[in-house]
C-alpha positions in Angstrom: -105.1 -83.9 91.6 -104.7 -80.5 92.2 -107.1 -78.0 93.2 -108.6 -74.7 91.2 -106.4 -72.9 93.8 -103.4 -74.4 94.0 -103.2 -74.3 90.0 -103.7 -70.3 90.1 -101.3 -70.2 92.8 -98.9 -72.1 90.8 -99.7 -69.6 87.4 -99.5 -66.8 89.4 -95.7 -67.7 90.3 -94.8 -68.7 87.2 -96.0 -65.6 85.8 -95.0 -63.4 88.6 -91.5 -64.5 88.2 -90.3 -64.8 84.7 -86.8 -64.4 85.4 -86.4 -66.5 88.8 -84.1 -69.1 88.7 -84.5 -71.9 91.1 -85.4 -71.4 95.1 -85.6 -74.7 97.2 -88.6 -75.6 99.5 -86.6 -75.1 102.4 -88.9 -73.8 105.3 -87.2 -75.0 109.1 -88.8 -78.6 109.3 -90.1 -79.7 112.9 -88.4 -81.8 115.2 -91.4 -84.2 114.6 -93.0 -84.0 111.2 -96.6 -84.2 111.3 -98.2 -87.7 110.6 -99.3 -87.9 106.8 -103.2 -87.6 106.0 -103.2 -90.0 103.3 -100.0 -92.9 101.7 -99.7 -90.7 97.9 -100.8 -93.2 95.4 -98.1 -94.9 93.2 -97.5 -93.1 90.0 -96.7 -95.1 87.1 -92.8 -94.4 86.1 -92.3 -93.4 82.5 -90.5 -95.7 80.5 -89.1 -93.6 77.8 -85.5 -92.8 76.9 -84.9 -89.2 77.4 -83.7 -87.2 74.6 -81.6 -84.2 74.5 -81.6 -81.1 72.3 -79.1 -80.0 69.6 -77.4 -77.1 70.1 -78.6 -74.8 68.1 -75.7 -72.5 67.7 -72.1 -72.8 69.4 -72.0 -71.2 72.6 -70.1 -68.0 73.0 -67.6 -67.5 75.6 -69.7 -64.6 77.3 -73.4 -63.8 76.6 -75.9 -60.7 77.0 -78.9 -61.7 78.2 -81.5 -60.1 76.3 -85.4 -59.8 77.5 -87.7 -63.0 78.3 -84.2 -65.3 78.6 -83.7 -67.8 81.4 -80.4 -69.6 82.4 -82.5 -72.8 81.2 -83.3 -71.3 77.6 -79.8 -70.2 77.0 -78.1 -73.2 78.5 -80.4 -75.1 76.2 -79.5 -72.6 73.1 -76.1 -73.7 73.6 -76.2 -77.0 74.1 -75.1 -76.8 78.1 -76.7 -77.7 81.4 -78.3 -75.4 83.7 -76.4 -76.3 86.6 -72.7 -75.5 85.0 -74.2 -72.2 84.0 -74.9 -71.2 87.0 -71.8 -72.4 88.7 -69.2 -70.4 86.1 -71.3 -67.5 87.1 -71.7 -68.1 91.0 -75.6 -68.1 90.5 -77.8 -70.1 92.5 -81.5 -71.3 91.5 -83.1 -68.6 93.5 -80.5 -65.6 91.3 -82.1 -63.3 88.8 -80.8 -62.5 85.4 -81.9 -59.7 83.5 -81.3 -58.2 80.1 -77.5 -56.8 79.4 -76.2 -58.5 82.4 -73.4 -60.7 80.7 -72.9 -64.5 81.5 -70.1 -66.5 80.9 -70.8 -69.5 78.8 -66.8 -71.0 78.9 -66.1 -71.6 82.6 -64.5 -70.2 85.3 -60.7 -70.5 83.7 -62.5 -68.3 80.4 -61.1 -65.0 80.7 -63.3 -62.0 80.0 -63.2 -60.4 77.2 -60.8 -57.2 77.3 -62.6 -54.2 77.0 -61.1 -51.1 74.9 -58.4 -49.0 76.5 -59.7 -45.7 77.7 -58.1 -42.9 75.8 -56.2 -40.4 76.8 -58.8 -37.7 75.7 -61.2 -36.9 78.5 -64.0 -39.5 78.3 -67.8 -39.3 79.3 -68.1 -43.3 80.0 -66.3 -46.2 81.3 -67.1 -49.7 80.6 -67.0 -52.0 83.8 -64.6 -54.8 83.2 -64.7 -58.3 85.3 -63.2 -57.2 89.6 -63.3 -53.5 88.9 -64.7 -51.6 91.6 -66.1 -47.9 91.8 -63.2 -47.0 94.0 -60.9 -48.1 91.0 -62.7 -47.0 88.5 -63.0 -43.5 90.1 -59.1 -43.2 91.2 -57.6 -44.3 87.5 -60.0 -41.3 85.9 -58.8 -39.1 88.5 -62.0 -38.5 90.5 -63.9 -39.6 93.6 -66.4 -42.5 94.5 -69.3 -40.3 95.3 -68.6 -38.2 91.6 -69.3 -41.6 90.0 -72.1 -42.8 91.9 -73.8 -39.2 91.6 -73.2 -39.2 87.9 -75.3 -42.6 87.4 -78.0 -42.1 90.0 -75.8 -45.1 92.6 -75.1 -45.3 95.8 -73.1 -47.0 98.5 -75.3 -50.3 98.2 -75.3 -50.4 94.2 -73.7 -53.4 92.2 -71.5 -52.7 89.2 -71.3 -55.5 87.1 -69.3 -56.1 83.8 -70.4 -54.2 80.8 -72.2 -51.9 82.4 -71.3 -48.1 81.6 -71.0 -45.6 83.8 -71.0 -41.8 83.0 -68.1 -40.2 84.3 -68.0 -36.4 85.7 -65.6 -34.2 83.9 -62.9 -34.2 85.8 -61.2 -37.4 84.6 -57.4 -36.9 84.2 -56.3 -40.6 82.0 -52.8 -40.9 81.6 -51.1 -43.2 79.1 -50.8 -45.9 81.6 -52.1 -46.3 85.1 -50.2 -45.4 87.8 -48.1 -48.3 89.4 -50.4 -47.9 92.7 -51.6 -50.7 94.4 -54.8 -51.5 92.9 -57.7 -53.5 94.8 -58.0 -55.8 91.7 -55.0 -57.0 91.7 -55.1 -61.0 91.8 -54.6 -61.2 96.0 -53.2 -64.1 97.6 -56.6 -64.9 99.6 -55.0 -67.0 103.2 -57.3 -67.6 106.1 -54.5 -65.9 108.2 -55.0 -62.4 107.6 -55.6 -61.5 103.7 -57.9 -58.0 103.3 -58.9 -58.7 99.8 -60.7 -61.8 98.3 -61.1 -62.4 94.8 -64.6 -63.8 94.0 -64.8 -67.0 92.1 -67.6 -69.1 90.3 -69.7 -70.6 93.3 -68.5 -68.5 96.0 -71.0 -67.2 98.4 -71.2 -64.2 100.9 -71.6 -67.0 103.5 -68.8 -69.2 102.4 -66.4 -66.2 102.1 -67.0 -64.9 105.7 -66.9 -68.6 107.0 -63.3 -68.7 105.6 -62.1 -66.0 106.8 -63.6 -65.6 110.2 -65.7 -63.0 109.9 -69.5 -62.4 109.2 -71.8 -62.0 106.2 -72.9 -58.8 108.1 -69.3 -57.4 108.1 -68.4 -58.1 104.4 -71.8 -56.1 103.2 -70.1 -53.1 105.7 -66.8 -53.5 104.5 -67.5 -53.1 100.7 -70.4 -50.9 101.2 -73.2 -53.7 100.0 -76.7 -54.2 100.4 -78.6 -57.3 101.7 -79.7 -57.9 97.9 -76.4 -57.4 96.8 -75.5 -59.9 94.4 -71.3 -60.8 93.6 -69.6 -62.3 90.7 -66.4 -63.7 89.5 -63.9 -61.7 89.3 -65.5 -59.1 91.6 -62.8 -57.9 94.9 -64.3 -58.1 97.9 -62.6 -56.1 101.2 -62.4 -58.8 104.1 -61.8 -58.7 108.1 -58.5 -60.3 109.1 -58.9 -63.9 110.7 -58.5 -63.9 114.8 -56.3 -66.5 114.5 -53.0 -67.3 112.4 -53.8 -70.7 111.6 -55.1 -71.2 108.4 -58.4 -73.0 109.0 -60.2 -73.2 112.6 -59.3 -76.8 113.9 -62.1 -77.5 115.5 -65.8 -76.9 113.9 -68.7 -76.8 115.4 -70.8 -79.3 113.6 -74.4 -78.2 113.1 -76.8 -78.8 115.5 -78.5 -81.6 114.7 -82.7 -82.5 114.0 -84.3 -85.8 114.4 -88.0 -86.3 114.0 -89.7 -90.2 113.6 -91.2 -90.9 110.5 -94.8 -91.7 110.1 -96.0 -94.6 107.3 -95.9 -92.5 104.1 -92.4 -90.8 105.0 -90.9 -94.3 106.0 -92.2 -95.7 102.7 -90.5 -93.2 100.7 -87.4 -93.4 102.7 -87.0 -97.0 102.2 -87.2 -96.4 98.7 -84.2 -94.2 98.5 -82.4 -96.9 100.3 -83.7 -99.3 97.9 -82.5 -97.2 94.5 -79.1 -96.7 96.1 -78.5 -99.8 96.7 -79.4 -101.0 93.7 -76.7 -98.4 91.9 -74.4 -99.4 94.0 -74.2 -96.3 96.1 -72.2 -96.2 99.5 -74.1 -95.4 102.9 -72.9 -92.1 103.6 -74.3 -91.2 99.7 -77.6 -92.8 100.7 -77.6 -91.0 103.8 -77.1 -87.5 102.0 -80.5 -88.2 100.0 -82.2 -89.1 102.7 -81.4 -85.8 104.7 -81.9 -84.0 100.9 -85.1 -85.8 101.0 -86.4 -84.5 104.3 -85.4 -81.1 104.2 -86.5 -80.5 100.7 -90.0 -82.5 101.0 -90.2 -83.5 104.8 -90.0 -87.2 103.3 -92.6 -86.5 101.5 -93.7 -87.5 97.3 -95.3 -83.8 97.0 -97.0 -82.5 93.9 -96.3 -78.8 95.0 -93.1 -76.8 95.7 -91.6 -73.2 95.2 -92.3 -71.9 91.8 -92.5 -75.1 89.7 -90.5 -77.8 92.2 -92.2 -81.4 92.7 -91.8 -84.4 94.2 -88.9 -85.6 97.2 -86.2 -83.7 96.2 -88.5 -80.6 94.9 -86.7 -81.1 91.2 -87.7 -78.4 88.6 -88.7 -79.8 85.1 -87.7 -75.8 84.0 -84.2 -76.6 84.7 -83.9 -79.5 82.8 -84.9 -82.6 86.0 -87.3 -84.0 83.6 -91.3 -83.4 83.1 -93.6 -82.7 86.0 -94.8 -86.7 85.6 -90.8 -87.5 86.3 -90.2 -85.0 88.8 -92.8 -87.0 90.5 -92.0 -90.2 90.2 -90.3 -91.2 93.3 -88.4 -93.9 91.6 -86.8 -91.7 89.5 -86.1 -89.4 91.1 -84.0 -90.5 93.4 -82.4 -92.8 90.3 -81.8 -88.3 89.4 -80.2 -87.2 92.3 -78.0 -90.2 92.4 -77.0 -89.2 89.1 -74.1 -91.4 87.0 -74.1 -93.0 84.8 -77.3 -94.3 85.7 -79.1 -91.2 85.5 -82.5 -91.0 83.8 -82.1 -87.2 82.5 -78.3 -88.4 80.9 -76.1 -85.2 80.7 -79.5 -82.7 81.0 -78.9 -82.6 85.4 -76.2 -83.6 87.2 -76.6 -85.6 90.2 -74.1 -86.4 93.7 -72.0 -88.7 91.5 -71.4 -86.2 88.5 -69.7 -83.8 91.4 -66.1 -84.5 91.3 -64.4 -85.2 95.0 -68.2 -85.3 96.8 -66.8 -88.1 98.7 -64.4 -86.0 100.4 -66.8 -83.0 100.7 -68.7 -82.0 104.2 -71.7 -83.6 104.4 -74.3 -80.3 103.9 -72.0 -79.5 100.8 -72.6 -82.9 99.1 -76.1 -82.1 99.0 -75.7 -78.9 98.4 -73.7 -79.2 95.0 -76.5 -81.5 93.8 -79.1 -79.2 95.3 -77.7 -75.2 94.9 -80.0 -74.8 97.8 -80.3 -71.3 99.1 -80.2 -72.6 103.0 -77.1 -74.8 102.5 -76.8 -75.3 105.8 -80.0 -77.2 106.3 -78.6 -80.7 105.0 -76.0 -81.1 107.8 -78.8 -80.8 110.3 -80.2 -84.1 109.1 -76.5 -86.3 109.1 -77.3 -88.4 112.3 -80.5 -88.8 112.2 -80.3 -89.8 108.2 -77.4 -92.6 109.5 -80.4 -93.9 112.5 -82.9 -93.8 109.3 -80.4 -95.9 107.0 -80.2 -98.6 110.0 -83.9 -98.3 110.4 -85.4 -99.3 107.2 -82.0 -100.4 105.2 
């Protein structure tokens, strides 16, 4: 039961955040978890079939957001699940949406709508189509970066983002087509082996763009003149270093290092549970392994009835974004039966679990989890890979 305090705590986020999306309980776990004060009592699973809502309208190929929506309401709305909503946008549960920002609703291969051509006549605003920088907005009106960002109160660290408008200074000279220059958002030919410009796409990451081409998070905020909040979207053309070397991928990766900790009576419980439910669907060991590293760095191993913003249970699923009601999210059972995912899944087609993510078995280990997770410390999983394999001996 919870405390007085830890329900205020838990109103005070919900209400302090009403357009958060999903942030993972992923504080650095100790080497050796601390023993458990108390086995959590069973909690009786819930036996009904879950349902799923109508759409209530067909979903548009892009969408405004307007005030007090949530990527869960308008995935809903539509008929859609939160997690493919936030992968054609390259959101994560931790991104903020707010009202006018548009969302696509068709996925990545939907092409954005095409604005207006800007007329010849001098104009006073420009509407901010899908990869158009300031620098290319400011060279095809015939005027400078610092003009533009002057004349809507920007600067160097600002985000553009499609639809936006954007007063222009007077000095715009159109012509009746755009000079045959090279322009940054062109579609590049992104290679590991020395490309400068990257075009964004649904689910990429600042991290997982400097990864593949050698460089650092750091550098790509320099290069393109971003902030640590900045936030990029598909579609968007990001200036990148040239990779040190000519091959196209480094051969040899340094795996992460790894964590190991021994589990007390209440985290080896739980443990052999998720053992239990994935063999029982059939699951592969290195898929059982991947929830049990999930587990421990969402939970520490641990059936909770707390997490960030409205997460519960071992894998610190949100009933806002569709894992089921706070009862299910803490039903150890099934939740793991959840994360599995299949066609054995509890929720249906409402969450999508490892085996609803096409190719995981080929994936890195900390990116299987991830995709099931949309974690905002990815790297965190692959920590846990040896020590999940020992656990999977242990108590298998």
């Amino acid at each position: 039961m919870r405390t007085p305090a830890v329900a205020r705590r838990t109103r005070t986020l919900q209400l302090g955040v009403p357009a958060a999306l999903l942030g993972t309980l992923s504080a650095g776990i100790a080497a050796t978890p601390a023993s458990a004060d108390a086995v959590s009592s069973p909690i009786e699973r819930l036996q009904a079939t879950p349902t799923r809502i109508a759409p209530t309208e067909a979903p548009p190929a892009v969408y405004t957001v307007r005030p007090g929506d949530t990527i869960s309401s308008i995935a809903n709305r539509f008929g859609l699940r939160t997690v493919d909503v936030l992968a054609w946008n390259g959101l994560s549960w931790r991104s903020v949406i707010y009202p006018g920002q548009t969302l696509s609703l068709a996925g990545a291969s939907a092409p954005s709508p095409a604005p207006a051509p800007v007329q010849a006549a001098p104009t006073a605003t420009h509407t901010v189509v899908a990869g158009e920088t300031v620098f290319g907005i400011a060279q095809k009106h015939g005027t400078s970066v610092d003009a533009v960002l002057a004349a809507n109160g920007l600067d160097r660290s600002s985000v553009i983002y499609p639809g936006q408008q954007l007063a222009l200074s007077g000095e715009s000279a159109p012509s009746a087509a755009p000079p045959a220059t090279p322009a940054q958002t062109a579609a590049p030919a992104p290679t590991a082996t020395g490309g400068q410009a990257h075009a964004v796409a649904a689910g990429d990451t600042l991290f997982a763009i400097a990864k593949k081409y050698g460089t650092t998070v750091a550098q790509l905020l320099a290069l393109n003149g971003l902030g640590s909040g900045a936030i990029i979207y598909p579609g968007q053309s990001l200036t990148v270093a040239a990779a040190p070397a000519p091959t196209p991928a480094p051969a040899a990766a340094t795996p992460p290092p790894q964590l190991f900790a021994n589990l007390d009576a209440e985290q080896a419980a739980n443990a052999s549970l998720i053992i239990r439910v994935g063999r029982e669907l059939g699951a592969p060991d290195r898929a059982i392994a991947i929830a049990l590293a999930t587990a421990m760095v969402e939970s520490s191993m641990r059936n909770v009835s707390w997490g960030d913003r409205d997460s519960l249970g071992l894998f610190q699923q949100r009933p806002s974004m569709g894992w089921g009601s706070p009862e299910q999210a803490v039903d150890a059972d099934r939740s793991t039966r959840v994360f599995f995912g299949g066609s054995s899944d509890p929720n249906g087609q409402a969450s999508r679990g490892l085996f609803d993510i096409s190719g995981w078995e080929s994936m890195s280990f900390t990116d299987a989890a991830q995709a099931v997770q949309i974690s905002a410390y990815p790297d965190r999983y692959g920590q846990w890979e040896t020590q999940a394999h020992q656990w999977l001996g242990v108590h298998g």
